[in-house]
ROMAR-309257 format. One record per residue (C-alpha): residue in one letter; z, x, y. Coordinates in Angstrom, 1 decimal, m for minus. Layout:
# ROMAR-309257
a, Z, X, Y
...
# end
This chain:
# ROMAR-309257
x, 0.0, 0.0, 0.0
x, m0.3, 1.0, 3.7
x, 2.2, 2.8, 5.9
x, 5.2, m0.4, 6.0
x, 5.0, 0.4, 10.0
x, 8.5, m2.6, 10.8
x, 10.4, m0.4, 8.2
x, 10.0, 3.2, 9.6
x, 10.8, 1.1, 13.0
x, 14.2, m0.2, 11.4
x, 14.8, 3.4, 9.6
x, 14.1, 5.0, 13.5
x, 16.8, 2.5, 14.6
x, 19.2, 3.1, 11.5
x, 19.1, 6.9, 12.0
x, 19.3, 6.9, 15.9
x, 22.5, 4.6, 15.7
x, 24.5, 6.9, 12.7
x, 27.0, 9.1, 13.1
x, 26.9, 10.9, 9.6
x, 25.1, 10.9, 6.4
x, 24.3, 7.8, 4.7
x, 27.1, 7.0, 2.5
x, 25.5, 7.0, m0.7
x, 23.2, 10.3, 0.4
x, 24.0, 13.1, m2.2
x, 25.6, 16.2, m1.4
x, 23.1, 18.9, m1.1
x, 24.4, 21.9, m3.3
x, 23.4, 25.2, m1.4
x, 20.2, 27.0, m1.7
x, 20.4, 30.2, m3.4
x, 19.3, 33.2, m1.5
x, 17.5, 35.1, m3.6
x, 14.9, 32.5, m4.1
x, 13.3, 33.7, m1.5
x, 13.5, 37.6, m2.5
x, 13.6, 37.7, m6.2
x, 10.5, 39.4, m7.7
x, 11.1, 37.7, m11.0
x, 11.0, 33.7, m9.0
x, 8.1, 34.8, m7.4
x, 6.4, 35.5, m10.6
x, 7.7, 32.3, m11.8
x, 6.2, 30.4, m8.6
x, 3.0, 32.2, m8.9
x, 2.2, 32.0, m12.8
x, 3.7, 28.7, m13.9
x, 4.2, 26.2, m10.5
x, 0.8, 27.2, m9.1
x, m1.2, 27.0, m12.5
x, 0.2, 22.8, m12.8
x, 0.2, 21.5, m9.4
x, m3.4, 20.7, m7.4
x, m4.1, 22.9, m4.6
x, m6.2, 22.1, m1.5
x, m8.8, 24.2, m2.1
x, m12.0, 23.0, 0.3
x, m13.6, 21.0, 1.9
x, m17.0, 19.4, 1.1
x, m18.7, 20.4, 4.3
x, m18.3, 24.1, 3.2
x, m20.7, 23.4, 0.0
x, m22.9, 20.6, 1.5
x, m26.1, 20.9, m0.4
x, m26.9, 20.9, m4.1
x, m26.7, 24.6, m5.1
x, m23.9, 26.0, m2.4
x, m21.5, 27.7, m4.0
x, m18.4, 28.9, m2.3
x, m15.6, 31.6, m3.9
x, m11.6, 30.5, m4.0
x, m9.4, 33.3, m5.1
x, m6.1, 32.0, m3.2
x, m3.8, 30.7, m6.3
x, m4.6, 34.3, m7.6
x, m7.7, 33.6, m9.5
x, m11.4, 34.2, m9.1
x, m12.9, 31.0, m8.8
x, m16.2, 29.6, m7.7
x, m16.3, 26.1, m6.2
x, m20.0, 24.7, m6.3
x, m22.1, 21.3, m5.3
x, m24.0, 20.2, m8.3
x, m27.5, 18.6, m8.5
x, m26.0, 15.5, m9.1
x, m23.4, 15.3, m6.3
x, m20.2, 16.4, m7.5
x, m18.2, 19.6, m7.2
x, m17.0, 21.8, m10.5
x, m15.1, 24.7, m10.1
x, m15.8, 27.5, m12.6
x, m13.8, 30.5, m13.5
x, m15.7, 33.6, m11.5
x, m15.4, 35.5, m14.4
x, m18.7, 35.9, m16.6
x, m17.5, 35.4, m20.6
x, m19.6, 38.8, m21.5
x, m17.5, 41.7, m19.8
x, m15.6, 39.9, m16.9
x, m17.8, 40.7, m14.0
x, m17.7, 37.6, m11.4
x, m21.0, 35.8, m11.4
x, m20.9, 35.3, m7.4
x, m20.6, 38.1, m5.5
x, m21.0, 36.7, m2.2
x, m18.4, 34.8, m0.7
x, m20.8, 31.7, m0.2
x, m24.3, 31.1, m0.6
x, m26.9, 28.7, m2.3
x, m27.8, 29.6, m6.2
x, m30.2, 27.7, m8.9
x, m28.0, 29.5, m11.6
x, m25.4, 32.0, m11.6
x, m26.1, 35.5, m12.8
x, m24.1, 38.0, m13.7
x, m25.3, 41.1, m11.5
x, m23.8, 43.1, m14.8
x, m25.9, 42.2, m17.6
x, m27.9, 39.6, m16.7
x, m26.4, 36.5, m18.5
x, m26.8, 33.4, m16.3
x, m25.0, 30.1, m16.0
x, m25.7, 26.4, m15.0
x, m23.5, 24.9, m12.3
x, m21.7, 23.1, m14.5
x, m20.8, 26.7, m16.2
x, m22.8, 26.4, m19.7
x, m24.5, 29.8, m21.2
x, m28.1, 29.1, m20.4
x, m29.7, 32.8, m21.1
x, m28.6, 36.0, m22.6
x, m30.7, 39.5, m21.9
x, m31.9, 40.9, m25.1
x, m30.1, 38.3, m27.2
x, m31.5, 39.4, m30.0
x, m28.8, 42.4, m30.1
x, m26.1, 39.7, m30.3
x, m25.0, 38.8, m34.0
x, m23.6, 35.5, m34.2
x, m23.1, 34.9, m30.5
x, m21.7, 31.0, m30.5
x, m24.0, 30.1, m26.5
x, m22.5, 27.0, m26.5
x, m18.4, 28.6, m26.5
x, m19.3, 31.3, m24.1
x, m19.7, 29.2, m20.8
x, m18.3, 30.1, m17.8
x, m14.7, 28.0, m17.8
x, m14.1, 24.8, m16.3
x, m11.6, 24.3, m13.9
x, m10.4, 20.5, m13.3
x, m11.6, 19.9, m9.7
x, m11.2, 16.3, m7.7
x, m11.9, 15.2, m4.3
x, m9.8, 13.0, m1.9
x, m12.7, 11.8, 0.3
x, m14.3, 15.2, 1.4
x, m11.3, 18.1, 0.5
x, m11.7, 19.6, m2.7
x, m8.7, 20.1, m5.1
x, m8.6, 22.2, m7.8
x, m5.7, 22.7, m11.1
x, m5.9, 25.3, m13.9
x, m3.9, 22.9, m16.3
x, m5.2, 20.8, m18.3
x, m2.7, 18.4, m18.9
x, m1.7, 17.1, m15.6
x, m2.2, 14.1, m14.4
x, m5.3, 13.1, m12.5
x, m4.9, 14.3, m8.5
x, m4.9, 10.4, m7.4
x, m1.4, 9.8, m9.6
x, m0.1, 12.8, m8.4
x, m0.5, 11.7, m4.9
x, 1.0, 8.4, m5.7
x, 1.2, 6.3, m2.8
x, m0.3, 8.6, m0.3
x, m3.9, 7.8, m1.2
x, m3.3, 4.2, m0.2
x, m1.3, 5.3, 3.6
x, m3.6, 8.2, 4.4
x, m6.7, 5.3, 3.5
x, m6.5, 4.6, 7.4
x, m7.4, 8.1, 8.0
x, m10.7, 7.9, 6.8
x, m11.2, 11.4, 4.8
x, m14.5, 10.8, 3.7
x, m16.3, 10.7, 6.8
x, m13.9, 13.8, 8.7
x, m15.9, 16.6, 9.6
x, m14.2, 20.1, 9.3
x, m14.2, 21.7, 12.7
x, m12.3, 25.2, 11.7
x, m10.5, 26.9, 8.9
x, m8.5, 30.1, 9.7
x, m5.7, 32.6, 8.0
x, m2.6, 34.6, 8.9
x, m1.0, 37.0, 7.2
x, 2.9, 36.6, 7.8
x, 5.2, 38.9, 6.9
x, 7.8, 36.5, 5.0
x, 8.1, 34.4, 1.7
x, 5.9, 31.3, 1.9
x, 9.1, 28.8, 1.5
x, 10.7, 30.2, 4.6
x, 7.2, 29.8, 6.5
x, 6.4, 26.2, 5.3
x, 10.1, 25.1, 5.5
x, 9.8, 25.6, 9.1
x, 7.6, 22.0, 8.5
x, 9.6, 20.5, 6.6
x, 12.6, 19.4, 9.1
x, 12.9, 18.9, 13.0
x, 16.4, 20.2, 12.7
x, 15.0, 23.2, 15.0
x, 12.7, 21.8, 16.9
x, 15.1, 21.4, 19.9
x, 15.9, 25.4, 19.6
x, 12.7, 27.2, 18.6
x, 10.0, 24.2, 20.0
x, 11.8, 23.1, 23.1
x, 8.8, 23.2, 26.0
x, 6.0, 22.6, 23.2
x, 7.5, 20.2, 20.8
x, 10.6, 18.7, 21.8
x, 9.6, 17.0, 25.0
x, 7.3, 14.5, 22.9
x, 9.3, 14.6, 19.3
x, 13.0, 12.1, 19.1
x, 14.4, 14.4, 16.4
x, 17.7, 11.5, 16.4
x, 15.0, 9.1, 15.3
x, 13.2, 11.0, 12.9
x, 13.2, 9.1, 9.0
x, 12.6, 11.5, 6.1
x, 10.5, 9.7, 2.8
x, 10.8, 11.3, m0.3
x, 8.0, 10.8, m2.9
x, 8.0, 11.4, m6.6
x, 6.5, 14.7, m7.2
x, 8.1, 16.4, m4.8
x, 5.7, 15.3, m2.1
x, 7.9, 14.2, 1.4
x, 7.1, 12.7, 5.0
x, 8.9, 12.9, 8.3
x, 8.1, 10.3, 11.4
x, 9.2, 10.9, 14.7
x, 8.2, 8.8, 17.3
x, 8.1, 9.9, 21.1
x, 11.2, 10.2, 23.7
x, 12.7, 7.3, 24.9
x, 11.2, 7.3, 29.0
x, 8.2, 9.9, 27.8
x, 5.3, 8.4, 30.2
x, 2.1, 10.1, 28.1
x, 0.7, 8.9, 24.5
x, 2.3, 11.2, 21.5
x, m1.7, 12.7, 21.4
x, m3.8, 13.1, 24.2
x, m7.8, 14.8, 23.2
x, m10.8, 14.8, 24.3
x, m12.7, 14.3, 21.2
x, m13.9, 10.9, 19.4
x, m10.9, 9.3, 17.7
x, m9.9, 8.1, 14.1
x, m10.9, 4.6, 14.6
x, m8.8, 3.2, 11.7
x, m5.8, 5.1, 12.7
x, m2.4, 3.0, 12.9
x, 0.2, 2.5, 15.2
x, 2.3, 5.2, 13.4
x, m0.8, 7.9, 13.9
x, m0.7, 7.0, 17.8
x, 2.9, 6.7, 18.8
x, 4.7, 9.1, 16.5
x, 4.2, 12.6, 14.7
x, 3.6, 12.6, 11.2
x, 3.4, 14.9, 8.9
x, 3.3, 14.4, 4.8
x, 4.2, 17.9, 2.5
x, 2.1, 17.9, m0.6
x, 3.9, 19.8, m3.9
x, 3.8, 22.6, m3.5
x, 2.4, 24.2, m0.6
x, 0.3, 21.6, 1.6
x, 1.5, 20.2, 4.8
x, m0.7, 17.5, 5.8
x, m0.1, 16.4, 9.8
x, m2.0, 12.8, 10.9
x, m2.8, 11.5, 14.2
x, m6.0, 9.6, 15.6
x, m8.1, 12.6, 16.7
x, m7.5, 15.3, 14.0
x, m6.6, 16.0, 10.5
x, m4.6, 19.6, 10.8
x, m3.8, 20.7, 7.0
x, m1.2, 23.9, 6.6
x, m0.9, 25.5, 3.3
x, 1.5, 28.7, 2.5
x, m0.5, 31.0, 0.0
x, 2.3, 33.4, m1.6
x, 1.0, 36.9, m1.4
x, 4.3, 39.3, m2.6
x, 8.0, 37.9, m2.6
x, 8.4, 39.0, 1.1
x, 4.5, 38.1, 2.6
x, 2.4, 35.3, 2.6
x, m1.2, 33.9, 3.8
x, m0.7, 30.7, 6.3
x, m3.6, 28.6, 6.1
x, m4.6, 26.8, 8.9
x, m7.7, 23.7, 9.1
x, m8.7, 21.1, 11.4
x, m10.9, 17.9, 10.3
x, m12.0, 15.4, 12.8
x, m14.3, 12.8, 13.3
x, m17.7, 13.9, 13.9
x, m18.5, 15.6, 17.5
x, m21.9, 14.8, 17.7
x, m22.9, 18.2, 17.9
x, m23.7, 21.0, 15.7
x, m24.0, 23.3, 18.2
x, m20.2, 23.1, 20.2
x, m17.6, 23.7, 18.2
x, m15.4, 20.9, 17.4
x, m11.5, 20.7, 18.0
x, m9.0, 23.2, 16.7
x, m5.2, 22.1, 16.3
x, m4.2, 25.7, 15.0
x, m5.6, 28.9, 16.7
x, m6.7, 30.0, 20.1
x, m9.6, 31.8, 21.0
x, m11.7, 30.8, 18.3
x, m9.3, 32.4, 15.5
x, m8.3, 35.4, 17.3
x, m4.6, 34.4, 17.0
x, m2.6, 30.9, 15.7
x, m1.6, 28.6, 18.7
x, 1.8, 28.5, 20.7
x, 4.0, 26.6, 18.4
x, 2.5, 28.2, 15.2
x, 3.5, 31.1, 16.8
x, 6.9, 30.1, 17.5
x, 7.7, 29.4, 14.1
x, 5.8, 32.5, 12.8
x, 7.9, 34.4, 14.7
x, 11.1, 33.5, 13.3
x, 10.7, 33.0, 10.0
x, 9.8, 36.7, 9.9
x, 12.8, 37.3, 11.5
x, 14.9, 35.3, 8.9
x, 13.1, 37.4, 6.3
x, 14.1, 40.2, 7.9
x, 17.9, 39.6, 7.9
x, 18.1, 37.7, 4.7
x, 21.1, 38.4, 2.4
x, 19.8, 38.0, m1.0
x, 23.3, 38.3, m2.6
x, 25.4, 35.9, m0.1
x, 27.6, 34.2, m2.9
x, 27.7, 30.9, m0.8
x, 23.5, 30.5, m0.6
x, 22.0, 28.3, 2.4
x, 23.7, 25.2, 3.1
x, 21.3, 22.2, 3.8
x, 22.0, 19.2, 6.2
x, 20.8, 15.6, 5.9
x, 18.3, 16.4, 8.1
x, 16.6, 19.3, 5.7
x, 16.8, 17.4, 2.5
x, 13.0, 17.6, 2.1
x, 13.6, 21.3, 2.0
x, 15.8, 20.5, m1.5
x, 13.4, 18.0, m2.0
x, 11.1, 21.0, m2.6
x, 13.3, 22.9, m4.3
x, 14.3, 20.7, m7.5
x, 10.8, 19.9, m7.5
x, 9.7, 23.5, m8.4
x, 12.7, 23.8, m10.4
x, 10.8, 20.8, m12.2
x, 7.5, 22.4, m12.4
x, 8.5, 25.8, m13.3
x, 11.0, 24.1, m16.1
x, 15.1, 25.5, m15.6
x, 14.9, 27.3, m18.8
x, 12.8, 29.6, m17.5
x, 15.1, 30.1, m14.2
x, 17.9, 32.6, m14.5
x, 21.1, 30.5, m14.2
x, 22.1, 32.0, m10.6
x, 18.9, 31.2, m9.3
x, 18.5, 27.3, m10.4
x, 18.8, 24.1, m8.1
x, 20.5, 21.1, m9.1
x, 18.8, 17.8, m9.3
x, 20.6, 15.5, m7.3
x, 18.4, 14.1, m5.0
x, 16.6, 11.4, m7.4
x, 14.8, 8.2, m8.1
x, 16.9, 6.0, m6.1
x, 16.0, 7.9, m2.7
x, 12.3, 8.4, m3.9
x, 9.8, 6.0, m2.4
x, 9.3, 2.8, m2.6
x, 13.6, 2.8, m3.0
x, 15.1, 2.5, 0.4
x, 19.1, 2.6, 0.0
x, 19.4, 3.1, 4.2
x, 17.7, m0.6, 4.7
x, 20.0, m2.1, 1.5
# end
């Protein structure tokens, strides 16, 4: 179902009028530190939560055309994404099945076939063996078992998803009930204006966290943020999965809209997209901002247990031009650096890194306010499986069903 706009309303109202914690709101046990140093968690994160979960991986205007072929590598594996003949997108294993060479060397291009520059053995879109040089030197070669491998890949209008495990649900029941409130948003038809990376210099947790509550928006955010953002009225929704969403509408006495642009606007966009900010988190790594004029996805790419890759894009509707570049939620000066508020959040999550105590015996404590952060948390614990987690490293599950969407226990 849609965004229930009178509910967030009543939850804004509930959480500007409270003076503590819903009654029934667990306790948040604290975070343990070394989650964010531990070599061993970060393996864990990389090789088991990455390889089940789907990952934003791009966007259909990057591969328009029959034949365009683009290459992925950021969940630490070579993989080409490519538009087929017959309209879909398959992503293949870069990786030809003679000696491992990759089959696309360029980053992007336009191909009939792929063909290993190695030996020559070449592959249809869709990955099958279609020709071997000097076959006849090959005893008992199986053609049909040697393909290139087949990645599950799904679209949500025009972004491109891939997962490297096979038994995980389909990327629309992962989503759950945001395929139905981001329907207004009209992802089909958004055309992608810029997509941009950062190397920062701390775990990914600590850089996407920084989206994940408005508890220091009023500190870190104040002349950028803060003057259009009610952090008293803000209402946290947490989804099954591990996926969460935080609504904020604007200052009591703020004059101006929440978004003010230049460029066309969402047409379906609700009142939620115009008055408030919104932003969804997708498990794991995805935050997902909506308004009426742009689409602004983050993802945090881990890259070492103390570095990561910030990924910045911005969709919106169509400019009208191919010639002017369209609108850019993320970066200034075409790329050459993120914006202000990135920045301001870059800044000190590298200097939380920095000063982190790995061995503080009492770990992080959370407030109300950052339960999407543990939201996170027991979700990887989840996805990674506990026995695989070193007892001192674990989170506790206590933030469950009955606070998961649809369940509303503040409104009961």
């Amino acid at each position: 179902m849609p965004i229930d706009t009178q509910r967030l309303h009543q939850l804004m109202d509930y959480e500007a009028a409270r003076d503590a914690p819903p009654t029934n709101f667990p306790a948040l046990p604290p975070i343990p530190s070394a989650r964010y140093t531990d070599a061993g968690f970060y393996e864990l994160e990389r090789q088991v939560m990455f390889r089940k979960t789907w990952l934003l991986a791009g966007h259909l205007d990057e591969i328009p055309e029959p034949g365009n072929f683009q290459r992925w590598d950021m969940a630490g594996l070579p993989v080409v994404l490519v538009h087929t003949e017959d309209g879909s997108v398959n992503a293949l294993l870069n990786r030809c099945s003679h000696r491992g060479a990759p089959v696309a060397m360029a980053n992007k291009g336009k191909k009939k076939r792929f063909t290993c520059p190695y030996h020559g053995w070449s592959y249809a879109h869709d990955g099958q063996l279609l020709a071997v040089r000097d076959a006849r030197d090959f005893r008992d070669l199986d053609m049909s078992a040697s393909g290139l491998q087949r990645l599950r890949c799904e679209r949500l209008g025009k972004l491109i998803f891939v997962n490297f495990d096979s038994h995980t649900p389909s990327l629309r029941e992962c989503l759950g009930a945001l395929v139905d409130e981001w329907a207004e948003f009209d992802l089909e038809h958004c055309r992608l204006s810029r997509r941009d990376r950062f190397t920062v210099r701390c775990n990914w947790k600590i850089a996407m966290e920084a989206n994940l509550e408005v508890y220091h928006v009023p500190s870190i955010h104040g002349r950028t943020v803060a003057p259009v953002l009610d952090s008293r009225r803000n209402v946290n929704t947490f989804y099954p999965g591990g996926h969460s969403r935080m609504v904020a509408p604007i200052p009591a006495g703020h004059t101006n809209p929440a978004w003010q642009s230049r460029w066309p606007e969402i047409t379906n966009a609700g009142e939620i997209a115009r008055t408030c900010t919104q932003s969804y988190s997708v498990f794991p790594n995805l935050v997902m901002p909506l308004n009426q004029f742009v689409i602004p996805p983050i993802q945090f790419w881990p890259d070492g247990p103390d570095q990561c890759i910030v990924e910045t894009w911005t969709m919106a509707p169509d400019w009208g031009s191919t010639a002017e570049n369209g609108p850019d939620m993320w970066t200034e000066d075409a790329g050459a650096r993120p914006s202000l508020v990135l920045r301001e959040d870059i800044e000190m999550s590298e200097a939380i890194q920095e000063t982190l105590d790995a061995t503080h015996a009492t770990g992080i404590p959370l407030s109300y306010q950052e339960a999407r952060i543990y939201h996170a948390h027991q979700s990887a614990d989840a996805a990674i499986g506990r026995e695989r987690i070193p007892a001192d490293l674990q989170v506790e599950a206590v933030l469950n069903e009955p606070w998961w969407h649809p369940n509303e226990p503040r409104l009961a």
